[in-house]
ZADO-1210 file (C-alpha; in nm, 4 decimals, padded with zeros to 6 digits):
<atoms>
<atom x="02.2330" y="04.3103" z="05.5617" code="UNK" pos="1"/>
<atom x="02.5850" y="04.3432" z="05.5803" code="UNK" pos="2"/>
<atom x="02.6562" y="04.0868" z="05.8319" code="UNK" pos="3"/>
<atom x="02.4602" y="03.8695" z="05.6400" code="UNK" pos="4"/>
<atom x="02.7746" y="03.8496" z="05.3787" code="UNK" pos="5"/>
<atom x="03.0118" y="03.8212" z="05.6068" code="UNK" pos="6"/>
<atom x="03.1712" y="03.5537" z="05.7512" code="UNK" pos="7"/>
<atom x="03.2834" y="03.4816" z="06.1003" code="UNK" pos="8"/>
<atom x="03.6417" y="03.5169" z="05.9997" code="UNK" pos="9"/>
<atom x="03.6616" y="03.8094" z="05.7747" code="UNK" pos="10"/>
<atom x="03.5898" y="04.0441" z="06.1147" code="UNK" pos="11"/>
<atom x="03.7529" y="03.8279" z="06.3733" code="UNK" pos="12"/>
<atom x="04.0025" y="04.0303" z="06.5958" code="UNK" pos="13"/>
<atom x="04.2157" y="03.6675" z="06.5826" code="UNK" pos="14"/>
<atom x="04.4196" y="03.4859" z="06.3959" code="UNK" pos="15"/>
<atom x="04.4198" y="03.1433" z="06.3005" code="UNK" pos="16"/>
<atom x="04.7491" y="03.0593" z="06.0978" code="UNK" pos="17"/>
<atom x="05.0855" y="03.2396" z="06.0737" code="UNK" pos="18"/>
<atom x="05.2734" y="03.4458" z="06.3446" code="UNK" pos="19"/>
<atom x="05.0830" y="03.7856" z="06.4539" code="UNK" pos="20"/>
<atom x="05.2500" y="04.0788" z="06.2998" code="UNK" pos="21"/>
<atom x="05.0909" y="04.3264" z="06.4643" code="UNK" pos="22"/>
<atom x="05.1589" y="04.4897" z="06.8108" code="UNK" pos="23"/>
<atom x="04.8529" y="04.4978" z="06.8921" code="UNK" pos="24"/>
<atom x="04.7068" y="04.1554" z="06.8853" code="UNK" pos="25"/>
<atom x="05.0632" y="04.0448" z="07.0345" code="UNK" pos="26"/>
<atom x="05.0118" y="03.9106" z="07.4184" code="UNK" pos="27"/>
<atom x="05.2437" y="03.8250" z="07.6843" code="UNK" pos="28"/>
<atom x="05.6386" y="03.6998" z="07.6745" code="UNK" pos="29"/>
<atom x="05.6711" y="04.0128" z="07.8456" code="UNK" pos="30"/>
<atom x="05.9320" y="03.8372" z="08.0998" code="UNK" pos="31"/>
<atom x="06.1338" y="03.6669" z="07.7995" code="UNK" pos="32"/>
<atom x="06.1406" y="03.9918" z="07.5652" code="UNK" pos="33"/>
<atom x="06.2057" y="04.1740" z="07.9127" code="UNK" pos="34"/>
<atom x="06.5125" y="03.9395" z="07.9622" code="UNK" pos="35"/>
<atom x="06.6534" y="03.9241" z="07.5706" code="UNK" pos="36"/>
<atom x="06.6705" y="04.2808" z="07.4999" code="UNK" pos="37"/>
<atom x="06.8067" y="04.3642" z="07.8111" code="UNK" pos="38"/>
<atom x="07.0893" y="04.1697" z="07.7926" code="UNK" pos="39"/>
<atom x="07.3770" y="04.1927" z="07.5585" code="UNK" pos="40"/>
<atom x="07.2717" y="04.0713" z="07.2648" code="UNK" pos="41"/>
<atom x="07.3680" y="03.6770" z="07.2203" code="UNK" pos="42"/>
<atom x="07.2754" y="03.3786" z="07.1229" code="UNK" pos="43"/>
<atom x="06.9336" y="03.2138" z="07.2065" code="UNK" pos="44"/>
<atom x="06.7499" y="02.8534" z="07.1134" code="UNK" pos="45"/>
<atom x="06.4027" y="02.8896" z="07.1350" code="UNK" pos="46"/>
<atom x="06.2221" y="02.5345" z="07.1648" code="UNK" pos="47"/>
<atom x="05.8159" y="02.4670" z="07.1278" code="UNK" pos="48"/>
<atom x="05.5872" y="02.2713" z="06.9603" code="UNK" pos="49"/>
<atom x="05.4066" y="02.4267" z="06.6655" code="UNK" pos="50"/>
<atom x="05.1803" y="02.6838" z="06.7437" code="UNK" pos="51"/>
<atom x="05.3132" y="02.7390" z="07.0590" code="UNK" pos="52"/>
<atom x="05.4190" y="03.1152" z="06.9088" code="UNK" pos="53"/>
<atom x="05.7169" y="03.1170" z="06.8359" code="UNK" pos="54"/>
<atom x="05.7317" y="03.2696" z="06.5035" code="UNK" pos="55"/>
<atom x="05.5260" y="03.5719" z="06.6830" code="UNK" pos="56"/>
<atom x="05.8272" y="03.5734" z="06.9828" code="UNK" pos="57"/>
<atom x="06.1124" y="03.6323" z="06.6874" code="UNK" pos="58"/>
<atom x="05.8631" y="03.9028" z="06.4891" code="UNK" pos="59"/>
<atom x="05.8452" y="04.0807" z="06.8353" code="UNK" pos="60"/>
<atom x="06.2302" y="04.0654" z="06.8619" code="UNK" pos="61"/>
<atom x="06.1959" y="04.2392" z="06.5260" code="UNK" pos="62"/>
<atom x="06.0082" y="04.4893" z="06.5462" code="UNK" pos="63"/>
<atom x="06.1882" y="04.6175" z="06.8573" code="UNK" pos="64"/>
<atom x="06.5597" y="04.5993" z="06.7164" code="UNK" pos="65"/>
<atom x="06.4463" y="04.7347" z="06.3774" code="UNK" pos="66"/>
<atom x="06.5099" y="05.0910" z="06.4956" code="UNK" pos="67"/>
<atom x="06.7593" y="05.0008" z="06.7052" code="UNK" pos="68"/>
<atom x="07.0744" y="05.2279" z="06.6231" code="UNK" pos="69"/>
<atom x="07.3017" y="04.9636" z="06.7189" code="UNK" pos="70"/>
<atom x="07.1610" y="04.6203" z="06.5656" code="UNK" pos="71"/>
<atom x="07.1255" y="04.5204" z="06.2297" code="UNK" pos="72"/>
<atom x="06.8173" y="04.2547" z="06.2812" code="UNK" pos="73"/>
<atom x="06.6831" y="04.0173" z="05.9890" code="UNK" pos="74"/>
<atom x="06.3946" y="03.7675" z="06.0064" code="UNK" pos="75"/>
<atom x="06.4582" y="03.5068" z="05.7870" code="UNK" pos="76"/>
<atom x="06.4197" y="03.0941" z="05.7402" code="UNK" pos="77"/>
<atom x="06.6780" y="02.8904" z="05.6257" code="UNK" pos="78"/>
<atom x="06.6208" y="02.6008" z="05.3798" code="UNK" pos="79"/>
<atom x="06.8275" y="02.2611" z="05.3854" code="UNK" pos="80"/>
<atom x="06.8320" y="02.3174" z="05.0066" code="UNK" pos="81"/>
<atom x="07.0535" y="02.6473" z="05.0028" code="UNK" pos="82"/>
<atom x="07.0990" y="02.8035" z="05.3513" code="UNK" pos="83"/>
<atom x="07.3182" y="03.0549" z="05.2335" code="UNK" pos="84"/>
<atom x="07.1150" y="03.1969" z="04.9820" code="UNK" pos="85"/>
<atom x="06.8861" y="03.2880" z="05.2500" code="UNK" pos="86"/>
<atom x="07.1940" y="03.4747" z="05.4623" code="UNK" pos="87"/>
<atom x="07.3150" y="03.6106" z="05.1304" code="UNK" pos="88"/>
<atom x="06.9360" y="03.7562" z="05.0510" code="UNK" pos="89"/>
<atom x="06.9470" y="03.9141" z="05.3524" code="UNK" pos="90"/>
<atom x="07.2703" y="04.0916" z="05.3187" code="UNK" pos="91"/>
<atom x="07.1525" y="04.2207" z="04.9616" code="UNK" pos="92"/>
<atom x="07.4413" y="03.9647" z="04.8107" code="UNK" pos="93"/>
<atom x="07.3912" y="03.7614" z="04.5079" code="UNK" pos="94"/>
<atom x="07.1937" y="03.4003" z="04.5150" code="UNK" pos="95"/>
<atom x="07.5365" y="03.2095" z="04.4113" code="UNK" pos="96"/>
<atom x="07.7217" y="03.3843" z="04.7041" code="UNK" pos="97"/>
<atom x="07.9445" y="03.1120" z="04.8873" code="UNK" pos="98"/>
<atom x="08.0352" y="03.1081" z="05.2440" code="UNK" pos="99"/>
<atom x="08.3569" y="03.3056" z="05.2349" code="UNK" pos="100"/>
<atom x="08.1670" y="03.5530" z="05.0458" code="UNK" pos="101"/>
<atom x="07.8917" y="03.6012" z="05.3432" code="UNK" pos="102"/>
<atom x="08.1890" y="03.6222" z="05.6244" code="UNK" pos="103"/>
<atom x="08.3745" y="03.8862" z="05.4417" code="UNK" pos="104"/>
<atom x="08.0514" y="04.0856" z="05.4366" code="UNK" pos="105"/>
<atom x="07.9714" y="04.0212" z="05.7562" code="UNK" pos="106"/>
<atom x="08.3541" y="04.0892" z="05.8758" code="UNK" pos="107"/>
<atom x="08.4448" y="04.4326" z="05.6991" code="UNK" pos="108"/>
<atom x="08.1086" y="04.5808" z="05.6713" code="UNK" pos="109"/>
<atom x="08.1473" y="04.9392" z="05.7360" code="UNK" pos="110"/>
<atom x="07.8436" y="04.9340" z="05.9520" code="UNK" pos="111"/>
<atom x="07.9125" y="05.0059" z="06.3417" code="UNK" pos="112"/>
<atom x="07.6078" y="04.7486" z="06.3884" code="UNK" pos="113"/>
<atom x="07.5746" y="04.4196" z="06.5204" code="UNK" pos="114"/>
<atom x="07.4297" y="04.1923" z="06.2921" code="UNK" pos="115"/>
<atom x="07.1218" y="03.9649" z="06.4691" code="UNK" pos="116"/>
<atom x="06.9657" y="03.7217" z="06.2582" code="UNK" pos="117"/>
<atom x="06.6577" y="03.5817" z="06.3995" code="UNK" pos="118"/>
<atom x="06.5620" y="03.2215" z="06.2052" code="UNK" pos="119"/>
<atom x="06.2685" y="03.0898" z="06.2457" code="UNK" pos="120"/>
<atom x="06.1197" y="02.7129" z="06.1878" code="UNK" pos="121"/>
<atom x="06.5138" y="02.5581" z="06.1970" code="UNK" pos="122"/>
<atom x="06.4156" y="02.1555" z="06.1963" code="UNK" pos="123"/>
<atom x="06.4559" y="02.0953" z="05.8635" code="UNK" pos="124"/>
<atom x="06.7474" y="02.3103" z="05.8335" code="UNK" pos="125"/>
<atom x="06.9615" y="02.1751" z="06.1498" code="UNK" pos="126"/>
<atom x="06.8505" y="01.8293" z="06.0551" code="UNK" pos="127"/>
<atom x="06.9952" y="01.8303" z="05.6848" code="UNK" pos="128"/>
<atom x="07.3475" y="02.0713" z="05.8404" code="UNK" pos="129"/>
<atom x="07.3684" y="01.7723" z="06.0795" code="UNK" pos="130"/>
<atom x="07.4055" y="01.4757" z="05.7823" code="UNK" pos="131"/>
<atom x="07.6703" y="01.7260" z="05.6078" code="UNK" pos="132"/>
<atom x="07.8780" y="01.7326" z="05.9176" code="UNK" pos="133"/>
<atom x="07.7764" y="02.0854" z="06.0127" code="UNK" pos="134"/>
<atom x="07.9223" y="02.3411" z="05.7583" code="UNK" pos="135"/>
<atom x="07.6348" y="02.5967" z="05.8200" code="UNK" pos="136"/>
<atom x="07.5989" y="02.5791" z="06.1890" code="UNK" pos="137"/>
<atom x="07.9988" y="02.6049" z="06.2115" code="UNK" pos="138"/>
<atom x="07.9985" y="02.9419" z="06.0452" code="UNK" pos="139"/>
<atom x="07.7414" y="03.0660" z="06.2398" code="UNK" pos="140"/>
<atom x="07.9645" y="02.9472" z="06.5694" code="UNK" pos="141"/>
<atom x="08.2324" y="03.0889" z="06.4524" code="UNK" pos="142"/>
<atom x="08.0831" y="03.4375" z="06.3621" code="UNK" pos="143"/>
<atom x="07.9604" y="03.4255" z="06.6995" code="UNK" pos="144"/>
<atom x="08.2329" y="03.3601" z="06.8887" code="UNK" pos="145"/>
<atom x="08.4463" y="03.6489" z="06.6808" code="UNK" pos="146"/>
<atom x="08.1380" y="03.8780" z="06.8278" code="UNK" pos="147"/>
<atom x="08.0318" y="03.9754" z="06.4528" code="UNK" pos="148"/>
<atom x="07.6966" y="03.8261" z="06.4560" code="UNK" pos="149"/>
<atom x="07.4062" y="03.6794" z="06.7362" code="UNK" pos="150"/>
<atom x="07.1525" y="03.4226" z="06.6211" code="UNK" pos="151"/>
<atom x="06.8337" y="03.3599" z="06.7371" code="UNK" pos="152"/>
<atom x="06.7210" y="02.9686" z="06.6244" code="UNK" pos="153"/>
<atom x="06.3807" y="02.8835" z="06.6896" code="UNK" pos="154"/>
<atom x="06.2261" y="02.5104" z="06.6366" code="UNK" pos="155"/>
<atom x="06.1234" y="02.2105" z="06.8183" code="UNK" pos="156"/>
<atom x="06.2431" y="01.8171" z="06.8002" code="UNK" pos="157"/>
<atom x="06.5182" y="01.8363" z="06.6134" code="UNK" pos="158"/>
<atom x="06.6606" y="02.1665" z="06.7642" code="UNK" pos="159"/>
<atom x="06.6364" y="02.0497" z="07.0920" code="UNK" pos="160"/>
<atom x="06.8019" y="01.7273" z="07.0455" code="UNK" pos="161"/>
<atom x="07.0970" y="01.8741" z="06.8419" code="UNK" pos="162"/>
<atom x="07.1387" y="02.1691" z="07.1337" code="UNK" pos="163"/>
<atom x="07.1277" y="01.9213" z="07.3985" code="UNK" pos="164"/>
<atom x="07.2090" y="01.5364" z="07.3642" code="UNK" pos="165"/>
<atom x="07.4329" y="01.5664" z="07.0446" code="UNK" pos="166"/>
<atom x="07.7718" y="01.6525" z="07.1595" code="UNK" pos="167"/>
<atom x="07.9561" y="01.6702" z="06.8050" code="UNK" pos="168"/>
<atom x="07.7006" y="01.9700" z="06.7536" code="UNK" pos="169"/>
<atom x="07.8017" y="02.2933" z="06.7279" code="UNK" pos="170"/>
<atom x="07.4393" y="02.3685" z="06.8928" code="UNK" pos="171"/>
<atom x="07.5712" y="02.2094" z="07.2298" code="UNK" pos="172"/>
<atom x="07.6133" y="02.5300" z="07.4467" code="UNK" pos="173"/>
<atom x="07.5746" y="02.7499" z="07.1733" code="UNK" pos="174"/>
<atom x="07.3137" y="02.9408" z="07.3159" code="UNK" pos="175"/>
<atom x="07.0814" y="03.0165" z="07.6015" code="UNK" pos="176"/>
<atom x="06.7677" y="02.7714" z="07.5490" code="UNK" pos="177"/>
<atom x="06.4424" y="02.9237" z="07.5959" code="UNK" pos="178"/>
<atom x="06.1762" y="02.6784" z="07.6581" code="UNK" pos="179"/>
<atom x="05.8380" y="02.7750" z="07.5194" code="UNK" pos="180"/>
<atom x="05.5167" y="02.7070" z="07.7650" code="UNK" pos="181"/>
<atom x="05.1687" y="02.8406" z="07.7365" code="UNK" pos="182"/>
<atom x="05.0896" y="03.1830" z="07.7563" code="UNK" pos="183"/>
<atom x="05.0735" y="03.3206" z="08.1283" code="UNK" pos="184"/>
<atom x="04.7466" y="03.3896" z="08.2645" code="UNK" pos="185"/>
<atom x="04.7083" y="03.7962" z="08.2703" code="UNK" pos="186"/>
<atom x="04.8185" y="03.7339" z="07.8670" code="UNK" pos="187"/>
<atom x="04.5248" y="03.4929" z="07.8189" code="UNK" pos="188"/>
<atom x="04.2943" y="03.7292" z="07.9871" code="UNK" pos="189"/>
<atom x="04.3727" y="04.0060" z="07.7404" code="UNK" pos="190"/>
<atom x="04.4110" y="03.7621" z="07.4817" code="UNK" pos="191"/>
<atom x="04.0556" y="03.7006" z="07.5423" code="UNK" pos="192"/>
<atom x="03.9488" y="04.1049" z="07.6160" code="UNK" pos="193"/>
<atom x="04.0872" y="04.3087" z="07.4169" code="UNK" pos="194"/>
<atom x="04.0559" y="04.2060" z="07.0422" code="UNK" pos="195"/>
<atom x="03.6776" y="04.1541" z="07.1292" code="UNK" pos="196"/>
<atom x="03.6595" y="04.4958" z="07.3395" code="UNK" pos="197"/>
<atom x="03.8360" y="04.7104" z="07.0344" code="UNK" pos="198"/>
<atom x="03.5304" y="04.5442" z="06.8011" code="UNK" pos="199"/>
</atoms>
């Protein structure tokens, strides 16, 4: 009777839109987690085509360095419109807060942590930085280079022709790239298993 009012999706193990948030329903990228948080923390361009899961990769990342006693780490996107009201929002600063006002946070925060800002869905953004000769993507070099700050960009077209044929880019060795494939085999298998088998 139940069933009956139900449908398919409202008791599906899967997900059809958004990145998975949960651990559990999280499969594979073992190797390329393995190999980020083992390293010291730096900078990474993550390239796929939508879908691909990237926006599940970086909420991963997250929920591993979020009790991390040494890393500050924020999940956040970055609109052409304002891109540092985003930073700002995630520093707790003001919406009006210029760029001078996001460094000196960044640069005398009492904090012992490393700030790691994982940004997600970064076309639009690096696109729209790009026609303004690069103010944005300069900071975040610079902040990077001083060893204040890591960021973790993940997109597709646009990121991966700014971080590899553009030379005037600041994304041009900025970063190890990460190119984003399908999911390995063992991952599909339990992608397939284990939702079902915990139903």
């Amino acid at each position: 009777i139940i069933s009956a009012y139900l449908s398919p999706k409202d008791i599906s193990p899967y997900l059809t839109s958004g990145p998975v948030k949960n651990k559990s329903l999280f499969f594979g990228r073992t190797q390329i987690i393995n190999n980020m948080i083992n390293k010291k923390i730096s900078n990474y361009i993550i390239i796929g085509s939508r879908g691909i899961g990237k926006s599940s990769l970086l909420k991963a990342l997250q929920r591993h360095f979020q009790n991390d006693s040494e890393i500050e780490c924020f999940y956040t996107h970055l609109t052409g419109e304002n891109p540092f009201k985003d930073l700002a929002a995630c520093l707790n600063l003001p919406d009006n807060s210029e760029i001078e006002e996001i460094k000196y946070c960044l640069s005398h925060s009492l904090s012992h942590k490393k700030y790691l800002f994982l940004i997600d869905e970064v076309d639009d953004f690096v696109m729209n930085d790009s026609k303004a000769k690069y103010p944005v993507l300069s900071f975040m070099r610079k902040l990077s280079e001083e060893e204040k700050c890591s960021f973790i960009l993940a997109g597709f077209w646009n990121l991966y022709y700014l971080s590899t044929s553009d030379y005037k880019s600041p994304l041009k060795n900025y970063g190890e790239i990460i190119y984003l494939n399908e999911l390995e085999e063992s991952a599909c298998y339990d992608l397939c298993t284990k939702p079902m088998r915990n139903m």
